[in-house]
C-alpha positions as CSV (number, residue, x, y, z in Angstrom):
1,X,18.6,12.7,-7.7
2,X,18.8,10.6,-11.2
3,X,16.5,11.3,-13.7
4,X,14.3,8.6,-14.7
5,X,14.4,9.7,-17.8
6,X,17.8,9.9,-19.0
7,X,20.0,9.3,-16.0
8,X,21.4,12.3,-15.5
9,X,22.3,13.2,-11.8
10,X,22.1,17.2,-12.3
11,X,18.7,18.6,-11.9
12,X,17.1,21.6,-10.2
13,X,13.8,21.5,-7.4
14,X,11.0,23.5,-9.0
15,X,8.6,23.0,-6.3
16,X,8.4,21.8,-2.6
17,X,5.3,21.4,-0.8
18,X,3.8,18.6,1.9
19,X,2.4,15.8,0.7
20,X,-1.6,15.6,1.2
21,X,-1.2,13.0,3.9
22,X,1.6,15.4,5.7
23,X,4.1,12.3,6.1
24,X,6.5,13.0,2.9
25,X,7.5,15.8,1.4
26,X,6.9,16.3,-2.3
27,X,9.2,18.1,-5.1
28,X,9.2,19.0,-8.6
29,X,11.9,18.7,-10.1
30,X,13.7,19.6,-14.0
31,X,16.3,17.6,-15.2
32,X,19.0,20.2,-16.1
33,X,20.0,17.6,-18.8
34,X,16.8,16.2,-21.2
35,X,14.4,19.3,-19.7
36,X,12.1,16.9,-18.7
37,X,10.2,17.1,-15.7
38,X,9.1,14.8,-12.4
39,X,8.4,14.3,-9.1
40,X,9.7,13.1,-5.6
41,X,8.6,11.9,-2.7
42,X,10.6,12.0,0.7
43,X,9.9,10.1,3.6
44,X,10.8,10.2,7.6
45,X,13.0,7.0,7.6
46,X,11.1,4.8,10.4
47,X,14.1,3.7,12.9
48,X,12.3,1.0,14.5
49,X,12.1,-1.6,11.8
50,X,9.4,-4.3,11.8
51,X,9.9,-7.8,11.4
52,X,7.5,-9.8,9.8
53,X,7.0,-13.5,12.0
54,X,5.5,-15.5,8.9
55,X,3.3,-18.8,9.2
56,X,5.9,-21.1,9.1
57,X,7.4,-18.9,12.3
58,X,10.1,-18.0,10.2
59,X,11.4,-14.3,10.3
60,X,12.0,-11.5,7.9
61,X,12.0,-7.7,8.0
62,X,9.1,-5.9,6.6
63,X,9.3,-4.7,3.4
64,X,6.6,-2.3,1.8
65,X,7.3,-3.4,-1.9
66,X,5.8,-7.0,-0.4
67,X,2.8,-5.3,0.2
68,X,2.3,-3.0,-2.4
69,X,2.9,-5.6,-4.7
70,X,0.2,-7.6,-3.0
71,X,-2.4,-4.6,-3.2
72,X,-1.8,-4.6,-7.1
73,X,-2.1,-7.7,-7.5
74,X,-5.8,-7.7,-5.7
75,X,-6.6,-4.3,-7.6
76,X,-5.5,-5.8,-11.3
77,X,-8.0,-4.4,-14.1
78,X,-9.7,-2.6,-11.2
79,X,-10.6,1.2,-11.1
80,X,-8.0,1.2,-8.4
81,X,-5.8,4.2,-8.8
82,X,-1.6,4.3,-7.9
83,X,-2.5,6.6,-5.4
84,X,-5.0,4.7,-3.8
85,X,-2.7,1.6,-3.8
86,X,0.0,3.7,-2.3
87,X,-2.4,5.6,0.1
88,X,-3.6,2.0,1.6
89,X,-0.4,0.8,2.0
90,X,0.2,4.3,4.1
91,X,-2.8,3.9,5.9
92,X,-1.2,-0.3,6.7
93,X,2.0,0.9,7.8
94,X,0.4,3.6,10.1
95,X,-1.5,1.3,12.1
96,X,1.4,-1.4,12.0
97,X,3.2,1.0,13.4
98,X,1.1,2.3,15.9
99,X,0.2,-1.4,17.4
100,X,3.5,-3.2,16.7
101,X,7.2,-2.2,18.4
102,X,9.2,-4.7,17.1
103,X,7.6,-7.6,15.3
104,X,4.3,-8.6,13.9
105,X,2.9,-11.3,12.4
106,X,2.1,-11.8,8.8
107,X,-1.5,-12.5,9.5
108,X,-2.2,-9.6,11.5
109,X,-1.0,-7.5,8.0
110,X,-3.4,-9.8,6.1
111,X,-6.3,-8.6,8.5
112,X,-5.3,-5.1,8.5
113,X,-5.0,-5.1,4.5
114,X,-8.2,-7.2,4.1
115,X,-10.2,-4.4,6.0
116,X,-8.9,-1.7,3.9
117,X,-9.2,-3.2,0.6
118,X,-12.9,-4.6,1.7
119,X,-13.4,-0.4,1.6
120,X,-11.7,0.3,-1.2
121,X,-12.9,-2.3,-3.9
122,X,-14.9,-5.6,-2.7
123,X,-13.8,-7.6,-6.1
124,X,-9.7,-6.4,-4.7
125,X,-10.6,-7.6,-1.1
126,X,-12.1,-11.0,-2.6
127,X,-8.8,-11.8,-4.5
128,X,-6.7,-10.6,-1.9
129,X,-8.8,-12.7,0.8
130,X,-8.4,-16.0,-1.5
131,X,-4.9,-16.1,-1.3
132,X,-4.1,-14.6,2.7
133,X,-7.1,-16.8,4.1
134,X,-5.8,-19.7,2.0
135,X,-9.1,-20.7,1.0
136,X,-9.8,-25.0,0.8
137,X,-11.8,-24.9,-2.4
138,X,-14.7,-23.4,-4.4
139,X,-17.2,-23.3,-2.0
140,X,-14.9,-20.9,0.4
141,X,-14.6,-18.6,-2.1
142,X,-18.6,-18.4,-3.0
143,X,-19.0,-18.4,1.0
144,X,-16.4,-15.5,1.5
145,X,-18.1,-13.4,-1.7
146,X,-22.0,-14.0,-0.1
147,X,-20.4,-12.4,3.2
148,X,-19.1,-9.5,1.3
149,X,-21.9,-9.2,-0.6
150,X,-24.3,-9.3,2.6
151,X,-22.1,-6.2,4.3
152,X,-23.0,-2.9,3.7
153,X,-21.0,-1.1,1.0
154,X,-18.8,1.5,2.7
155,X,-18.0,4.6,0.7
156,X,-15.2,6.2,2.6
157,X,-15.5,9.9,1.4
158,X,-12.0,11.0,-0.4
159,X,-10.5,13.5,2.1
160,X,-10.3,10.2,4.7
161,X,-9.6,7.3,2.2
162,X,-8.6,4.6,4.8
């Protein structure tokens, strides 16, 4: 493992433990070279690989920096923590997984991310909604924010996030 801080490949595991989720194992590990400390996360590999059928029918295979990037973006300037962002894109992927064998199309990801941003930050769910719902104009927009604003606020509690 390099260290991100110096780029040394020689370092020593401190710590091993699950991750809170149970899908990635994470370790602590010293860099033998600068001291410094940090830590890792290791996934299952998934050896069925999605592919993504996008609007234009075009294909390409799924790639979770896509979506993560998307989440950000929605959650910019929001009290949205990394691990929140990373565990919805978790909790994406698991249902992706569970509903799709092969391929699935991008809208059904929009969907599936537009319900779990809508319970993680409304304001995140509204910018993320404007651009996968490709909204006409204006009025969309205010129409979309009175729906999410007539919807009861649900406060997942933080052992079940998503």
């Amino acid at each position: 493992m390099q260290c991100p801080f110096c780029g040394d490949d020689d370092d020593r595991v401190i710590d091993s433990r699950s991750s809170d989720d149970g899908r990635a194992i994470r370790r602590r590990r010293e860099c033998n070279g600068c001291k410094r400390r940090f830590t890792t996360y290791e996934r299952i590999e998934e050896t069925i690989k999605l592919t993504v059928i996008k609007r234009d029918g075009s294909r390409m295979p799924y790639a979770r920096p896509k979506l993560i990037n998307g989440i950000e973006q929605a959650c910019y300037k929001r009290p949205v923590s990394a691990e929140q962002v990373q565990a919805v894109a978790d909790s994406i992927e698991e249902e992706l997984h569970k509903r799709f064998d092969r391929e699935v199309r991008s809208e059904e990801i929009g969907e599936i991310a537009c319900e779990r941003l809508q319970r993680l930050d409304r304001v995140a769910y509204v910018r993320f909604a404007s651009i996968y719902k490709q909204f006409r104009d204006l009025d969309d927009v205010l129409q979309e924010v009175r729906d999410v604003m007539n919807r009861p606020q649900e406060f997942p509690d933080q052992g079940q996030l998503f």
